[in-house]
C-alpha positions in Angstrom: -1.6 16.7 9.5 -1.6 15.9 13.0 1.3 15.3 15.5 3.5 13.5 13.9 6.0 11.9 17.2 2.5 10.7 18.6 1.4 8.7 15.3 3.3 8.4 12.4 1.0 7.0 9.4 -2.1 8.6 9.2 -5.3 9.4 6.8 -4.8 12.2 4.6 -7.5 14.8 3.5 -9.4 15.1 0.2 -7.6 18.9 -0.2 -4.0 17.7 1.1 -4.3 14.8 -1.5 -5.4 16.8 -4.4 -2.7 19.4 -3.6 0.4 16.8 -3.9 -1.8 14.8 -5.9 0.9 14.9 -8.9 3.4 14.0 -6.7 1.7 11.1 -5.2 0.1 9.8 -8.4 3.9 9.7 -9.9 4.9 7.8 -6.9 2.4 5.0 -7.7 2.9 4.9 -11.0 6.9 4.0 -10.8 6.3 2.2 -8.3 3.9 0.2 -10.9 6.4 0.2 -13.1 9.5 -0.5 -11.4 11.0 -3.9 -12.5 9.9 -5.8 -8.8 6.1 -5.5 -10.0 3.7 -7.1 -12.0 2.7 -3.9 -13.9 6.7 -3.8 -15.2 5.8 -4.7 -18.7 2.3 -5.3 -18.0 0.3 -3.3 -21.1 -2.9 -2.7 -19.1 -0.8 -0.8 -16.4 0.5 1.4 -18.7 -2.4 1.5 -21.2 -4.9 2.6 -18.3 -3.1 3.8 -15.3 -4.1 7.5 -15.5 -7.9 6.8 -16.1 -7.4 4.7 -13.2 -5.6 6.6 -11.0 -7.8 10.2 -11.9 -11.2 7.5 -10.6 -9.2 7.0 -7.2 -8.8 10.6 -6.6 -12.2 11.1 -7.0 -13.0 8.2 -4.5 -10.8 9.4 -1.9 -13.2 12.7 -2.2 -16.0 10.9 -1.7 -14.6 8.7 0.9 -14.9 5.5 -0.7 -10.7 5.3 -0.9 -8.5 6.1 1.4 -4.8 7.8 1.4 -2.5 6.8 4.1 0.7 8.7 4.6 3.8 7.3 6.9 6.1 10.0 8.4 9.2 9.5 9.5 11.2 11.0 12.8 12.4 14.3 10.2 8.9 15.2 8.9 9.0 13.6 5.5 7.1 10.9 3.5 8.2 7.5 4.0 5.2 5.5 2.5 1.9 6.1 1.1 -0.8 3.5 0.9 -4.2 3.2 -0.5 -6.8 1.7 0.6 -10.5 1.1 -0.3 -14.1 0.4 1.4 -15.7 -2.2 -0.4 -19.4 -3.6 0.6 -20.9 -6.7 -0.9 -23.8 -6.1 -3.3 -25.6 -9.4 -1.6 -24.8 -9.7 2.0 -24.1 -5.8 2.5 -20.6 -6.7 4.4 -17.7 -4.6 4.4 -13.9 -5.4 4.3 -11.0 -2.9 3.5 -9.2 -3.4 0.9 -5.1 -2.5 0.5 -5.5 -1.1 -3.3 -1.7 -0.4 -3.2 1.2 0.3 -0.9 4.3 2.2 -1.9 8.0 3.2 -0.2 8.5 6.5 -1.3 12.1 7.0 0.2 14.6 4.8 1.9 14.0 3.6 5.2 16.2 1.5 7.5 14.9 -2.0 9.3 13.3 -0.3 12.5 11.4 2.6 10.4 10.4 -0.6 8.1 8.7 -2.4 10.7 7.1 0.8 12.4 5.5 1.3 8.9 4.0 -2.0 9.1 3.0 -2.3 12.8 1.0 1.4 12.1 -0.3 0.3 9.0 -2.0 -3.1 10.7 -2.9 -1.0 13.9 -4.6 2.4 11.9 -5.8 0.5 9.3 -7.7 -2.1 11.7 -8.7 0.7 13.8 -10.3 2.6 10.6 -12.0 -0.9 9.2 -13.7 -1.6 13.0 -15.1 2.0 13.2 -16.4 1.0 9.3 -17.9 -2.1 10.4 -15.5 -4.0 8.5 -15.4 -7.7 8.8 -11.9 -7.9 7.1 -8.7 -6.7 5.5 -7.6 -8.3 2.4 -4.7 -7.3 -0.2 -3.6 -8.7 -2.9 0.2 -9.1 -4.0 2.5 -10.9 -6.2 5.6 -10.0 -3.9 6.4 -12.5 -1.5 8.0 -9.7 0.9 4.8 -8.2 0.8 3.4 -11.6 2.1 6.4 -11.7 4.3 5.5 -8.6 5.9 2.3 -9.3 6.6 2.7 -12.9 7.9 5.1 -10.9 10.5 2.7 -8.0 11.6 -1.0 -8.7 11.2 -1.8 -11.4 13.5 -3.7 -14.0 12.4 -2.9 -13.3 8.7 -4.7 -15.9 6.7 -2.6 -16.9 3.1 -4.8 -18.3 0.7 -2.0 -18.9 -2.1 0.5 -16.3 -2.4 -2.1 -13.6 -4.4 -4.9 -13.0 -1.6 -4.3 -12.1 1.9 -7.0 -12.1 4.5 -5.4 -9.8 6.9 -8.0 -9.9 9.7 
């Protein structure tokens, strides 16, 4: 990865993700699970998260998804986020999507809000150079929307599922 005090979340590789790739996957998946989350007691989540999750490996190799890893000042994961190209079968035009979005360890209020200031300025950066017309997410959280309301600007909430981020 690349220098770390000059930019702290950044895009990692096919072979860095499929090396930790255990570790990652089991990140997401309690995450999913943790009692804050829709998947908590959600059957589907558990029934197909594995098939899911071995597909999005494969699309971060063939640079359809994207894995997003936030360092912290000591050199270790903070948060890991996924994110996915999607073009539209009809018009042909692209947004990124935020697929999902995890804190891996704890992090105090001025780490928090670097996180999410890097994530809206790498993750704009990466949909421009796409051609990306927008970033949308979905969530159930509300902090989630919170977040978002505070650090993309000109968020756009179209009920408190779907985000239009830019």
């Amino acid at each position: 990865m690349g220098d770390r005090e000059e930019l702290m979340l950044e895009r990692v590789t096919y072979d860095e993700a499929l090396s930790k790739w255990e570790k990652y996957r089991q990140h997401f998946k309690e995450a999913g699970s943790s009692s804050h989350s829709w998947a908590y007691d959600n059957d589907y989540f558990h029934k197909y998260f594995e098939q899911v999750f071995s597909r999005v490996l494969g699309e971060i190799q063939n640079h359809k998804m994207q894995l997003w890893s936030y360092w912290g000042e000591d050199s270790k994961e903070k948060y890991l986020t996924i994110t996915r190209l999607n073009t539209d079968g009809f018009t042909g035009q692209k947004n990124l999507g935020v697929f999902s979005l995890v804190r891996i360890a704890d992090v105090d209020d001025e780490v928090r809000d670097d996180f999410w200031n890097q994530l809206f300025f790498q993750t704009k950066r990466f949909a421009d150079i796409n051609g990306c017309i927008g970033i949308i997410a979905n969530t159930v959280l509300p902090y989630v929307v919170g977040r978002a309301e505070k650090h993309f600007q000109g968020v756009k909430v179209y009920d408190s599922l779907f985000l239009r981020l830019i």
